[in-house]
C-alpha positions in Angstrom: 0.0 0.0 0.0 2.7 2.1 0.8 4.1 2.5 -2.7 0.5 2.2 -4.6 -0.4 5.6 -2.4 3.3 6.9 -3.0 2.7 6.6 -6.9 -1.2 8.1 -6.0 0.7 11.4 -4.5 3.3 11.7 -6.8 0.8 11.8 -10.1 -1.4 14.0 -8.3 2.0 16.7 -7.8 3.4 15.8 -11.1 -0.5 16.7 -12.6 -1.2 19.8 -10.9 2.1 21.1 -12.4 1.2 20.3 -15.9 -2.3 21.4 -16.1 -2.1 24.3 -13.2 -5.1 22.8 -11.2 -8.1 22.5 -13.6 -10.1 20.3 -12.1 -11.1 18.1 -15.3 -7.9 18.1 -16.4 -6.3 17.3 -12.9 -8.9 14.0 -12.8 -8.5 13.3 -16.7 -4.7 13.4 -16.2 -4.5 11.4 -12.6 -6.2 8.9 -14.7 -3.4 8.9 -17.9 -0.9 8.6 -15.2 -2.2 5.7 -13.4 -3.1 3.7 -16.7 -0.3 4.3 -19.1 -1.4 6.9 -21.4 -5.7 6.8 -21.2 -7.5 9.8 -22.4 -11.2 9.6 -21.4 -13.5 9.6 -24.1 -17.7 9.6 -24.4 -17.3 6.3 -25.3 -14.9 4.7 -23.3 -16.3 1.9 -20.9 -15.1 3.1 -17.1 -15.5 -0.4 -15.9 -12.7 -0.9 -18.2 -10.6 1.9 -16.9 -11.4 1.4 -13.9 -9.7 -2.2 -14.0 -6.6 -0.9 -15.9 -6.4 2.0 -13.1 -5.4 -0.8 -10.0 -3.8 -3.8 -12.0 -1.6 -4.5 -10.3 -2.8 -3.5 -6.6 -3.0 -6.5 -4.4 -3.3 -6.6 -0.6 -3.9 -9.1 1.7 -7.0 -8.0 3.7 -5.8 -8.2 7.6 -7.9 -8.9 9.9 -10.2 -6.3 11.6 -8.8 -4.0 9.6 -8.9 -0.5 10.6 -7.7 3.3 9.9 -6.8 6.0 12.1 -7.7 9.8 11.2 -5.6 12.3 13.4 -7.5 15.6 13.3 -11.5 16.1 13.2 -10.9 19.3 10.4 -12.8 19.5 7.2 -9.8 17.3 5.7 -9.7 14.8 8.4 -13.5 14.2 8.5 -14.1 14.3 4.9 -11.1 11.2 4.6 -13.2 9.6 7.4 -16.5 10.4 5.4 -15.1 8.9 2.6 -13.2 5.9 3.6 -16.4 4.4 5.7 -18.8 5.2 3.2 -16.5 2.7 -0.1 -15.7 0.2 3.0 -18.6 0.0 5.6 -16.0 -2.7 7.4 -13.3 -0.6 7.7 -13.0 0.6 11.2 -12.6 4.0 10.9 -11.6 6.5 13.9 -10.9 10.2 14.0 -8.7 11.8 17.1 -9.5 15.4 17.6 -7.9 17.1 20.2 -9.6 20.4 20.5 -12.0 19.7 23.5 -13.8 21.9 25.8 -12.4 21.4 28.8 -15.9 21.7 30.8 -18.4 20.3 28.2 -15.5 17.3 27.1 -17.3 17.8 23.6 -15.3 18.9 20.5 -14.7 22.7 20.3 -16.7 24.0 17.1 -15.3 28.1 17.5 -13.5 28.3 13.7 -15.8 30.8 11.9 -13.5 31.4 9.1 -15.2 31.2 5.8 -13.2 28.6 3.5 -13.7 28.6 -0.3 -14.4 25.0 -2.0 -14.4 25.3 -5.7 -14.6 22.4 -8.1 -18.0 22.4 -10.0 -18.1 21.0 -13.5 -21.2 21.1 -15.6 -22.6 17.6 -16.5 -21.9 15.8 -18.7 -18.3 15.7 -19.0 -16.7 12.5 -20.1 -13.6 12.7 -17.7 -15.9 13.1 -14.5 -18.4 11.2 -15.2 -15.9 8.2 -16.2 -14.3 9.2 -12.3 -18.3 8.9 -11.1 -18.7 5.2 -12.8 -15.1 4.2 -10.7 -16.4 5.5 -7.3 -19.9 3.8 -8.0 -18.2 0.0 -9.1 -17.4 0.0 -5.1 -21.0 0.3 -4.3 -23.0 -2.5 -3.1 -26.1 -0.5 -1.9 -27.0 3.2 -1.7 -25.0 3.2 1.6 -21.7 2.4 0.2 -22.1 5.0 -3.1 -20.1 8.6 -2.5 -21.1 9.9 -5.7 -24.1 11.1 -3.8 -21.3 13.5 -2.2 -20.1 14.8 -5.4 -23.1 15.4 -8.0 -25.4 18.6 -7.5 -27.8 20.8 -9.6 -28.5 24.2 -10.1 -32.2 25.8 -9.8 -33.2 24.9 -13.3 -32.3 21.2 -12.6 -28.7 21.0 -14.5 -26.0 18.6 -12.8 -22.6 19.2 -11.8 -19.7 17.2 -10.8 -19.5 19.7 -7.0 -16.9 18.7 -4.2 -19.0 21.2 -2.3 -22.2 18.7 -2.9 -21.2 16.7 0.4 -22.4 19.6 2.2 -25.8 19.6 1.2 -26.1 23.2 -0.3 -27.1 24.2 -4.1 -24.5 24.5 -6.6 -23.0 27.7 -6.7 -22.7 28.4 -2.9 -18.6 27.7 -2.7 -17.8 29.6 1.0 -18.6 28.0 4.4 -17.7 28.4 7.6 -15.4 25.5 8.9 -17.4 24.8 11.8 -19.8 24.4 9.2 -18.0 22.6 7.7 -16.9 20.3 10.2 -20.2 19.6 12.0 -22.0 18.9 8.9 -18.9 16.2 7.7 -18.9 14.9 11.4 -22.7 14.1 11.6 -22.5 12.4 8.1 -19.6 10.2 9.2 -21.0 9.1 12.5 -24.4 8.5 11.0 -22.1 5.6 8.7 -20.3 4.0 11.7 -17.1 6.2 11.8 -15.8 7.0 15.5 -14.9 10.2 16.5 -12.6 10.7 19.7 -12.0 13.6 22.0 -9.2 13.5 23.2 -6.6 16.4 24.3 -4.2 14.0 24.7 -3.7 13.7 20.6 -1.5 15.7 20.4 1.7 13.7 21.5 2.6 11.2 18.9 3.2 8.3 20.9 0.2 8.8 22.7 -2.1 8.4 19.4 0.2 5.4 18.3 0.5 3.7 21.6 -3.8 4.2 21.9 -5.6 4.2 18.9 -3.7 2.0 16.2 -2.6 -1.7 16.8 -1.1 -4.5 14.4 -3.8 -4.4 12.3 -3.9 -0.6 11.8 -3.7 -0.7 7.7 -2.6 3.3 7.8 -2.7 6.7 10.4 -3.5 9.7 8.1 -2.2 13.1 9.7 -4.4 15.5 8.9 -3.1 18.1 11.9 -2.0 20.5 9.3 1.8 19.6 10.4 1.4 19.5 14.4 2.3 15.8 14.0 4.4 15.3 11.0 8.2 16.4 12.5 7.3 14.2 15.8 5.8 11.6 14.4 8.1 10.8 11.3 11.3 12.5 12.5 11.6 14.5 8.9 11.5 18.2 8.9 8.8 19.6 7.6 10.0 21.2 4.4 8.0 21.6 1.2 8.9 21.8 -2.1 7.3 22.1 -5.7 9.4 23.5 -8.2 7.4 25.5 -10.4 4.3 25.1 -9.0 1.1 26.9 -8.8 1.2 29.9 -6.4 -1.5 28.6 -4.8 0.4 26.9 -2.2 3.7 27.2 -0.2 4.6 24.2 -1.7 4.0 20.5 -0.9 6.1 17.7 0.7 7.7 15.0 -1.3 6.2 11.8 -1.6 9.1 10.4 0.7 8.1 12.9 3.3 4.2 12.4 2.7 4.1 8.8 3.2 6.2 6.6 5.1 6.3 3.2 6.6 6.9 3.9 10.7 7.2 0.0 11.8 4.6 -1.7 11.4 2.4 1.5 10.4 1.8 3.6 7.3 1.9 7.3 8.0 0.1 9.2 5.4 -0.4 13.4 5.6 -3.4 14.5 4.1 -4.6 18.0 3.9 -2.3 21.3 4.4 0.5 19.0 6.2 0.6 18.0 3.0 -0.5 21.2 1.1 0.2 23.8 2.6 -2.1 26.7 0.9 -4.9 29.7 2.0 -7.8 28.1 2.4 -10.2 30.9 2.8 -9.4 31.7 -1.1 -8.6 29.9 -4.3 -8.7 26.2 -4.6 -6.7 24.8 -2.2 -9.3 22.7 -0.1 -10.3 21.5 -3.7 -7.1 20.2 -4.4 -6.7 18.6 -1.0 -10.2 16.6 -1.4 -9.7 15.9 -4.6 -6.4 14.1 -3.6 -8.2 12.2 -0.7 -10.9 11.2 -3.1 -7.8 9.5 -4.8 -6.6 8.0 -1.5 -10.5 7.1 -0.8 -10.9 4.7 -3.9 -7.4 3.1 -3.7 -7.5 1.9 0.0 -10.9 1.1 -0.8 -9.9 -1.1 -3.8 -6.4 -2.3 -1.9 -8.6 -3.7 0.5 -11.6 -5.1 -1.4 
């Protein structure tokens, strides 16, 4: 898994500098890269594609398996979201570690608007050929996340929307993050996902020694860099060369995932990203990559 979601990141980077984050061209090229050279077209079969997209990605399903979210942000949750929804088995938990001291329950005080772009009139070849490959994992209207990414305007037209997971019309693209984040966290604990409070999250070894176990298939860090330096004992440098200037920059794949004994570290979100949320597309780019993520741990452990 460790190299399949290596080769994930490093196309999404090596994309995003070739096409300067168009969304239909960031999903049309992800899926050139992983197949060798496909070009979506209207009449291309996506069951197809979506075979040629994970040849070659085997994994032996452990037992119990189960993933660990560190940080209950929009980034963290929607992974969570995400992850539960393709693989109802999957034990899924998120550690968040901004609690009210009094209440115990998760602090919801971020007002800050954040700006999700990403909406792409229907139909479009390329994202509707990405819509077929999320729906092949579904075995019931529970386990289909294309009902997170397909909204319409007033007059009825579709669009391919990251911010459809939200429940608002299209064309509504700010939010407040505690929005944000108590909308994603009622969705994920209404499909089985477990959300922790606990202050303690954030020392490394306490998460580790806690929440994950031999059976822990990966821990995603989605702190926005609290963790990574502790946790993986790399510096937290990023680096694109000429990339957007969207974003600071973004860590190497080396840096972004790593094996850490028996467990996978994976940064999502701006530990990964590092970019201006309230403006621009960085939180599109960010769930766009965990969408990636989503559907190949989903498919690694199918």
């Amino acid at each position: 898994m460790e190299a399949t979601l290596r080769r994930v990141y490093t196309n999404f980077l090596q994309t995003m500098e070739e096409h300067d984050q168009d969304l239909a061209s960031l999903y049309s090229s992800f899926f050139a890269n992983q197949t060798g050279g496909y070009r979506p077209t209207a009449t291309t079969d996506p069951q197809m594609i979506a075979r040629r997209w994970y040849t070659g990605n085997a994994l032996v399903p452990p037992s119990s398996p189960n993933i660990v979210i560190v940080g209950g942000g929009p980034n963290g949750l929607y992974m969570a979201l995400i992850l539960k929804t393709l693989s109802p088995a999957l034990q899924v938990t998120v550690v968040e570690s901004r609690v009210d001291p009094d209440t115990k329950k998760r602090k919801l005080l971020r007002t800050q608007a954040l700006t999700i772009q990403g909406s792409i009139p229907l139909p479009n070849p390329t994202m509707e050929t990405f819509l077929e490959i999320a729906g092949e994992f579904a075995t019931g209207p529970e386990t289909d996340i294309t009902e997170f990414l397909v909204t319409a305007d007033a007059a009825g037209k579709q669009y391919f929307s990251l911010p459809a997971v939200l429940d608002k019309p299209y064309g509504v693209q700010r939010f407040a993050t505690n929005y944000i984040e108590k909308t994603l966290a009622y969705k994920a604990r209404s499909r089985g996902v477990r959300i922790v409070h606990d202050p303690e999250a954030v020392d490394p070894a306490h998460v580790i020694a806690t929440y994950t176990g031999p059976v822990t298939v990966a821990l995603f860090d989605a702190t926005g860099s609290r963790l990574h330096h502790d946790m993986t004992g790399i510096a937290t440098t990023r680096t694109l060369p000429n990339g957007p200037a969207i974003y600071e920059g973004a860590l190497l794949p080396e840096k972004a995932i790593k094996k850490l004994d028996h467990l996978l570290y994976v940064a999502i979100g701006d530990t990964t990203l590092r970019t201006d949320f309230t403006k621009g597309k960085g939180l599109m780019l960010n769930w766009t990559l965990i969408l990636f993520y989503g559907l190949t741990v989903a498919k690694l452990l199918s």
